[in-house]
Residue, then its C-alpha position, 0 to 999 in steps of 0.5 A: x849372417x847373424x842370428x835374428x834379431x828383432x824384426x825392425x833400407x834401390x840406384x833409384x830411377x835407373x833408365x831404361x837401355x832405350x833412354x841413353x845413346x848407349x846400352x845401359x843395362x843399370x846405370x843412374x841417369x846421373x852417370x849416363x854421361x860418362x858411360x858404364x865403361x868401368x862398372x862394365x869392366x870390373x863386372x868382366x874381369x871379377x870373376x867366379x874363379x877370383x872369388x873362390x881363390x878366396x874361399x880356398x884361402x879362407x877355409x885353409x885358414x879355418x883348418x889350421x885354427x880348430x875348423x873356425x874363423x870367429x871372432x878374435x880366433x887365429x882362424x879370423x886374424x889370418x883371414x883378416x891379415x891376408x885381406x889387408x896384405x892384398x889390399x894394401x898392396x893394390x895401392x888402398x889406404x888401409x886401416x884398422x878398426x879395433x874393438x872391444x866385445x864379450x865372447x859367448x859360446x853355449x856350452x849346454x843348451x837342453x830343453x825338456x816338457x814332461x820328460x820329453x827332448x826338445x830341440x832347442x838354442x840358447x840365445x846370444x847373451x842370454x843369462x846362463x841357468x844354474x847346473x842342472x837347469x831350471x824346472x818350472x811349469x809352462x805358461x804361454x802368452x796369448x797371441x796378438x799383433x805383438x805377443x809378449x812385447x807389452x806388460x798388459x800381455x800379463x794380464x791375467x796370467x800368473x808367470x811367477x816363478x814359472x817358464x814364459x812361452x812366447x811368439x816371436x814377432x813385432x819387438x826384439x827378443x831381449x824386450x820380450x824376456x825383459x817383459x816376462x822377468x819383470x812379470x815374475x817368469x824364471x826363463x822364457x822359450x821363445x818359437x819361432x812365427x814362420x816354419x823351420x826345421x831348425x830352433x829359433x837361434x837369437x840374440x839379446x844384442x847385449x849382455x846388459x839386455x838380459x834378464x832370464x836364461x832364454x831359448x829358442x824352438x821351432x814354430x812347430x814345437x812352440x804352437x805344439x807346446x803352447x795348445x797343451x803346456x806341459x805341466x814341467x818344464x827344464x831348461x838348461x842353458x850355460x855359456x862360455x862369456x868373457x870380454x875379448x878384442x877383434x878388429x874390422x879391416x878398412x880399405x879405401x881408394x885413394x881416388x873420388x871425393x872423400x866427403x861423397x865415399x860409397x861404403x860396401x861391406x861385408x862380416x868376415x867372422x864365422x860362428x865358433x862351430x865351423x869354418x863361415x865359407x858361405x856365412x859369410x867368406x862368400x861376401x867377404x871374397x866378392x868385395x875382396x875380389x871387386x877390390x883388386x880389380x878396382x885397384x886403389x886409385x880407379x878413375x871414380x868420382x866418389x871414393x869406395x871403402x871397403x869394410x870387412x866387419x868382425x864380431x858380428x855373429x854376437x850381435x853385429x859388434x864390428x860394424x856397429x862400434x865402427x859407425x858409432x866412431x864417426x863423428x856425424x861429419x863423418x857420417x855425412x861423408x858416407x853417401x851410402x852403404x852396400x851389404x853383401x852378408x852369404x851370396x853363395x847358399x847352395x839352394x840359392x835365392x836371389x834377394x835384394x833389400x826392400x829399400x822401399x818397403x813395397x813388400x810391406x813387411x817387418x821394419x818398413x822402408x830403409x833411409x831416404x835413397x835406400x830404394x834406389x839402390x834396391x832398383x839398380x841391383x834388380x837392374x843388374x840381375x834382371x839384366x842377367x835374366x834373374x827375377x828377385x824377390x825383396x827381403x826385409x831389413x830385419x836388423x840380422x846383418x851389418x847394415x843395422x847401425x848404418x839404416x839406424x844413423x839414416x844411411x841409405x842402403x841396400x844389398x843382396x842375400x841369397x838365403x840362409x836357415x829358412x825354407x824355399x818354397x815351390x814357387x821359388x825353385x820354380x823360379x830359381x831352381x834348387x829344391x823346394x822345403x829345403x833350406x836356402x843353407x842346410x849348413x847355417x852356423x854349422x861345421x860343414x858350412x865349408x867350400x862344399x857348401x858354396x853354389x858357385x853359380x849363385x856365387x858368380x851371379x851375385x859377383x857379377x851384379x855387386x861388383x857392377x853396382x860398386x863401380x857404378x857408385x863410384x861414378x855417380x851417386x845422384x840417384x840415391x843422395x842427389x850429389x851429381x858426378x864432376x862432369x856435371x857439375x862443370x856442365x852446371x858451372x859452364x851453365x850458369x856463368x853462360x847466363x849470369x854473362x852480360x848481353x850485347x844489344x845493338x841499338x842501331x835503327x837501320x838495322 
């Protein structure tokens, strides 16, 4: 999972068991025909065990390679390979996607008001300060509907050579540090706008975004710091960047239509400071093993590419690069695409993407059909006895270029730095105001920071959904599976026949 961005998509119309002849617990209408026996079978035999086989190999991997799996690192290569090496000898067409991207690692990341230590995060991308630091008055902006997102936010204020103080919220970070430059601010300190016990960590997306050394606080710290802004200011940000090259994996059957194919994908890179085994191995490992179960040439209407992205913890780069170098006929030929980015935290949620912005919070809706894949994966865990909650397409993962092109998606998450509340582990159990993943992008994030129940839930209902594309995608893009389009053939050439009347009057 990558570090937020900006805040900026379900199989929809799923019947009911009570509306077929057979027990469906998710299967589109469309596909109803031809029975769930393969999304059933694959479910069955892709097993929480078959996952962590993974993970082990992930993180032996890491612990070979300095602790870490990032991008361009042997850590990542070696993962990378030994997915290709198994994939390809299951029988799938697989290719590699190389890219270029710029390596960036803080090296120095300090802030001071008055003298006093406040935690802090550089932000990805972010311009370095000199040695040393840069020492300036503090200047919060006023808090609207969208803090620090307009130059009229400036009105007013003098930020001139000084430090901006801004609430995260409504535009990207790298537009609210482009505002404040352009009003004359040095550096700018962006908190956070929910509670969290850890810095705000962000990223400017691009190098090209960025304009002044910008870090993150906590929303405690920045309304703290924004109520009596202190009169001297030090932030000290220095990173490592330098253009480097990564590869994305590919896999597809060599089964279903090739201008119909469901996509499900998930970043396989981990941050620079550990191992990645929950963010994000556990993703990566779920399709991984959905892959070998499936085999290369399944008896599926649509063919299923897997992808498992790079780079994307410096701002979805993998992913990103890959949909750009499609053509727009190729694009059409993606019916949808699946995200499965940590679904293993330890103090678990179950989340599944608000394709249709019934949550009304953050981006809005996701493409046209993106809801109907939000409502087959709520089938499959509802199914399980697991109540979800709806999480928003917030650009933080790598379905952010696919919903920008107008691709229907969807996927699930069970949680990362943000807290769990009562309610929640009510519901789910784990423990409230704790972390969904105390380890986010840190060193322990390693196989003792998996929930193996979470896991095999999520492996269970991903798996099924996967399957079940592969049949029929109908309910999202309106394409129906092959029987039915026979059954439509038979059909029409049935009435388009000519009748035989008979004239006879005795008769």
């Amino acid at each position: 999972m990558s570090m937020p961005l900006k805040a900026t998509t379900r199989f929809a119309a799923v019947i009911a068991t009570a509306t077929v002849g057979f027990a469906l617990a998710a299967v589109p209408a469309t596909a109803a025909a031809q029975g769930d026996a393969l999304p059933k079978k694959i479910s069955r035999n892709v097993s929480v065990d078959g996952v962590h086989r993974h993970l082990i190999a992930f993180q032996r991997l890491a612990d070979r390679n300095g602790r870490t799996r990032v991008a361009s690192s042997a850590g990542h290569q070696q993962s990378a390979n030994y997915i290709a090496d198994k994939v390809r000898a299951a029988g799938f067409d697989v290719s590699i996607h190389e890219f270029p991207f710029i390596y960036f690692v803080p090296q120095v990341e300090t802030l001071t008001a008055d003298g006093r230590s406040v935690p802090t995060h550089m932000f990805t991308y972010s311009k370095s300060t000199p040695a040393g630091g840069l020492t300036a008055p503090l200047v919060p902006v006023p808090v609207d509907d969208s803090p620090g997102c307009e130059a009229t936010d400036y009105a007013g204020l003098n930020v001139t050579g000084k430090i901006a103080l801004i609430k995260r919220g409504t535009c990207s970070f790298a537009q609210k540090q482009q505002i404040a430059a352009e009003a004359g601010a040095i550096a700018t300190v962006i908190y956070n706008n929910v509670p969290d016990p850890a810095p705000l960590a962000g990223t400017l997306s691009d190098p090209a975004n960025a304009r002044v050394p910008t870090v993150g606080v906590t929303l405690a710290e920045g309304e703290a710091l924004a109520a009596k802004p202190p009169a001297s200011v030090t932030v000290n940000a220095r990173a490592t960047e330098e253009p480097r090259k990564s590869f994305n994996v590919l896999a597809q059957t060599k089964t279903g239509r090739k201008d119909n194919v469901v996509v499900a994908g998930a970043h396989l890179d981990s941050v620079e400071g550990g191992p990645g085994i929950n963010d994000n191995g556990s993703g990566s490992a779920v399709l991984l093993e959905t892959a070998l179960q499936l085999g290369g040439s399944p008896k599926v209407n649509n063919a299923i590419r897997f992808g498992w992205w790079s780079a994307e913890e410096f701002g979805l780069v993998g992913s990103t690069q890959y949909v750009r170098s499609l053509t727009f006929e190729q694009q059409l030929d993606i019916a949808l695409y699946l995200n499965f980015d940590m679904v293993g935290s330890p103090n678990a949620g179950y989340f599944v993407f608000d394709g249709d912005n019934s949550d009304n919070t953050g981006a809005g809706p996701g493409p046209t059909g993106s809801a109907a894949i939000e409502s087959a994966l709520q089938a499959r865990f509802r199914a399980a006895g697991v109540e979800t909650e709806g999480t928003d397409f917030d650009s933080r993962s790598d379905y952010a270029e696919f919903v920008a092109q107008g691709i229907p998606a969807g996927g699930t998450f069970t949680g990362a730095e943000k807290l769990k509340t009562a309610a929640q582990a009510a519901k789910w159990g784990g423990q409230a105001n704790v972390a969904y993943d105390k380890c986010y992008h840190q060193a322990c994030d390693n196989l003792y920071n998996v929930n193996r129940t979470a896991l095999g839930k999520q492996a269970t209902a991903i798996s099924y959904v996967i399957a079940a594309y592969g049949i029929s995608t109908e309910d999202v893009n309106g394409v129906p599976p092959r029987p039915k389009r026979a059954q439509a053939r038979m059909a029409a050439k049935a009435f388009s026949a000519p009748t035989t009347y008979n004239h006879d009057p005795a008769s």
